[in-house]
N, C-alpha and C positions, 0 to 999 in steps of 0.2 A: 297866305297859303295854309298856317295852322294854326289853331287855334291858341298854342301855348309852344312857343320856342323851347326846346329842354335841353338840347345838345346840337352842337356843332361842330365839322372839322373840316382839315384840308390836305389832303393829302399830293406832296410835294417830289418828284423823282424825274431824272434822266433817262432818255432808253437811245441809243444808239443802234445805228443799220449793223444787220451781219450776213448781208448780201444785198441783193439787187430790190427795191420798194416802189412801189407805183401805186398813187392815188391819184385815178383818171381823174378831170376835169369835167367830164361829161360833155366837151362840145368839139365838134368836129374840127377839122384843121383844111378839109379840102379845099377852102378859098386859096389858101395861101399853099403850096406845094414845099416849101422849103421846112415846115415843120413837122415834127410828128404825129402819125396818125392816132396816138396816145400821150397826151403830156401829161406831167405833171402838176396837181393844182395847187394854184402861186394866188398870192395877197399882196397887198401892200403893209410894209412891216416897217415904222421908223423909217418914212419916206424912201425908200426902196423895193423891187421887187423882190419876191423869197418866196420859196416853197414851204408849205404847213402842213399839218396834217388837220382835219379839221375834228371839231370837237364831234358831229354828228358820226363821221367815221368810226373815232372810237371808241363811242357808244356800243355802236353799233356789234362790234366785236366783242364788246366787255358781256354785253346782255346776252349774245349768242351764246359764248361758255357759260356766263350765270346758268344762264337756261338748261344748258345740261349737263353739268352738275345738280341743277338740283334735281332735277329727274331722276338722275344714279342718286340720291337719296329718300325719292321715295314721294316728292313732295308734287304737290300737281302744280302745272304751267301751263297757259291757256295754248292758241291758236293764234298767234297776234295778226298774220296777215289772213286771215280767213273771218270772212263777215258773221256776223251774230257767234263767232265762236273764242273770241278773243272779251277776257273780264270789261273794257269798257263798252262795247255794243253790249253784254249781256247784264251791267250793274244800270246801265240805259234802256234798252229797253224794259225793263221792270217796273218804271216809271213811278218808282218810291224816291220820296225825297229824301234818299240815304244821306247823314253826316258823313263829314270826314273819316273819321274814328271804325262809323261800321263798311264805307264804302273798300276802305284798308282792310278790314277783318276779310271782305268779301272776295277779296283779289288773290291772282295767283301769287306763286312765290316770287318769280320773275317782278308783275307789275307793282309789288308792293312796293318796290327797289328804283326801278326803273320809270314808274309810271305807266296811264293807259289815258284815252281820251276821257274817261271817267276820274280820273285821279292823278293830282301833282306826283312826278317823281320825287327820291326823297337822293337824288346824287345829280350832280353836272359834272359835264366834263369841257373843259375847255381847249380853247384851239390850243396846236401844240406848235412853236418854233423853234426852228433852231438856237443853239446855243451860240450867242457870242463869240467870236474870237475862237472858235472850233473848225477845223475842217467841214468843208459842204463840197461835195463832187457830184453831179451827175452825170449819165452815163445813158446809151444808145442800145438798144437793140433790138435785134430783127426779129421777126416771125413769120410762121405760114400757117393759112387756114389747110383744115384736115378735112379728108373726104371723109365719113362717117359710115360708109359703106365697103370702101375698098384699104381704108389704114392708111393708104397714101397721102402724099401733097396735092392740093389742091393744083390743078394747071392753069385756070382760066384767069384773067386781069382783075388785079385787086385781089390775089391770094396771099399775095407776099405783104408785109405789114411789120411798120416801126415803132418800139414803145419808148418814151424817155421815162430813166428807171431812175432812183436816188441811190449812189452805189457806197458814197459816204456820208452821215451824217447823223447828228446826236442832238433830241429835243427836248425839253421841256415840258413838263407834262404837270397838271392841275389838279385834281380831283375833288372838287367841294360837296360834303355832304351833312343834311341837316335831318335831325328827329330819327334817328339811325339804329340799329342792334348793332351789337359788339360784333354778331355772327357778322353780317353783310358789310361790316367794315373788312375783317379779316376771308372774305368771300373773295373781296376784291386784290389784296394779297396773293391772294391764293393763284387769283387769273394773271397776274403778271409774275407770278413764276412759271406758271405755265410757259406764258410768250418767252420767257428767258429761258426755258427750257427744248425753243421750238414745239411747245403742240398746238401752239393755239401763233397765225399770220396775223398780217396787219396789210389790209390793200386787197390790190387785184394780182390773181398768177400763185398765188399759194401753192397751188398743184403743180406747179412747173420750178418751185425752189424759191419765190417771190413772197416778201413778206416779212421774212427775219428778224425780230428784232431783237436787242441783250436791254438787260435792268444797268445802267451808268454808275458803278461805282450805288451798291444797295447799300453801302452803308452809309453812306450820305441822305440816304433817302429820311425827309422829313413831315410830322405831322404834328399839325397844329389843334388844340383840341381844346374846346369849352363846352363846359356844363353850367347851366342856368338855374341853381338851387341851393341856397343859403343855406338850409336846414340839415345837408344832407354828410354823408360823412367825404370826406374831401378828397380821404387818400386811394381813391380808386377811380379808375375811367367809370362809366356808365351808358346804357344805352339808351333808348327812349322808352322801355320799359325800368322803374326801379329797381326791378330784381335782377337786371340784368348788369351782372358787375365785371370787371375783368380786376386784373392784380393790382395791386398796390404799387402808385407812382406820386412822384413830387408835385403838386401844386403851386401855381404862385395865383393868391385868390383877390379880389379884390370887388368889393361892393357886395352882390349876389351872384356872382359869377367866379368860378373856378376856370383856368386855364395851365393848359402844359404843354411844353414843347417835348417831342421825341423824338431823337436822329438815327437811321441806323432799322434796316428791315427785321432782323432778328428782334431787337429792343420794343419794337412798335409789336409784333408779334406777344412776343410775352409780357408786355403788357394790356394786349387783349385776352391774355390769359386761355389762349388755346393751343398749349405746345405737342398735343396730340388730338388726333381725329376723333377718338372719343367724346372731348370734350364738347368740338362742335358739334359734331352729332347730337349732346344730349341737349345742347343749347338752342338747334334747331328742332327738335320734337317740342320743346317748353313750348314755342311759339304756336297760339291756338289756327288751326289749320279751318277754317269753312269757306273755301274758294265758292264761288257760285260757279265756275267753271267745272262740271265733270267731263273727264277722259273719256271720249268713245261716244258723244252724247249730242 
């Protein structure tokens, strides 16, 4: 994937429902009548049925807020679902055999992070389960299609309509990321206080109160973190640019490789060394900006 491995981490946390969560399955139920017209999507987990949420889901949410955020600062983000206007049809069709190195210079904010059909992303997320030995409840309810002309309910057959929701339960959650800046580490922080804050859902029905989720106990929340360079000074995290340094933390090193463990959301914070938006800010302009994507274009 890259040319030279330099950093790596993983970031480990909890989030628990704080209301009603629904991640459709996508497949109809009408065969069978006794199920809902909405289910929840289930896996098999340690030979069991179980509901998850899936890692592509919460991507999917993480990039949306990435994505605008970086725009309220200023930085440009391509088009993803729009042809020739999203960084990998545009770094493709150009049909230069760009490297890694400049394909990355050439991407927007967003797909630097997350990737494009042109470029590996530089974060996963993986599925999420429940937690062990934790409460798991699901839960039923109704709905009706809306007429969109009159405000009303809908009267004719098939208006009324059931979703299975998740009304308690608490998961585990993954985050792996490799060749990383300190910003887009603390980026990602940033999105899961949001969601703990309510501004950013998780699922489908957002708009009707669906989606809620809280951080499980943040100070539990952990990250695992290695850097791949002997030479280097030891007592500070690092990005995958050199000059990109955060605070001062404890190492335990061993061969070429430096690693640290950090527990605890505030901790992981100030040791990315951005205990005010200034800082990000000035950490995010360092970063040399030439998207091939322009705004409007």
């Amino acid at each position: 994937m890259f040319k030279k491995l330099v950093n790596e981490a993983t970031l480990h946390f909890a989030m628990r429902t704080e209301g009603p969560v629904l991640v459709n399955e996508g497949t109809g139920s009408k065969i069978d009548p006794t199920l809902p017209d909405m289910s929840f999507v289930r896996c098999k987990r340690n030979g069991e049925d179980t509901v998850y949420l899936p890692g592509s889901s919460i991507k999917g949410v993480f990039r949306t807020r990435y994505e605008q955020l970086m725009r309220a600062f200023g930085k440009p983000v391509c088009e993803l679902s729009t042809k020739d206007k999203n960084c990998g049809d545009l770094i493709r069709n150009k049909k230069i055999a760009l490297d890694g190195s400049t394909r990355y210079k050439k991407s927007c904010a967003a797909c630097r992070f997350f990737g494009s059909t042109s470029l590996a992303g530089r974060v996963c997320f993986s599925d999420a389960y429940p937690v062990q030995n934790m409460k798991l409840e699901m839960g039923m309810r109704n709905g009706v299609s809306i007429n969109r002309i009159t405000g009303a309910a809908q009267t004719q057959t098939g208006a009324l309509f059931n979703i299975e929701t998740l009304e308690i339960g608490t998961f585990d959650f993954n985050i792996r990321m490799v060749n990383f800046s300190l910003y887009q580490l603390y980026m990602l922080i940033w999105i899961l206080q949001d969601i703990d804050d309510g501004l950013v859902t998780i699922g489908m029905g957002g708009s009707r109160g669906n989606g809620q989720m809280r951080i499980h106990e943040a100070e539990n929340m952990k990250l695992s973190y290695r850097f791949y360079d002997a030479t280097s000074d030891i007592g500070r995290l690092r990005g995958y640019n050199i000059n990109d340094l955060g605070s001062i933390v404890e190492y335990d090193p061993f061969a070429f490789v430096h690693k640290t463990k950090l527990t605890g959301m505030m901790n992981i914070i100030k040791a990315i060394g951005y205990e005010n938006t200034d800082a990000l800010c000035k950490a995010i302009r360092s970063e040399p900006w030439d998207c091939i994507y322009k705004s409007g274009k």
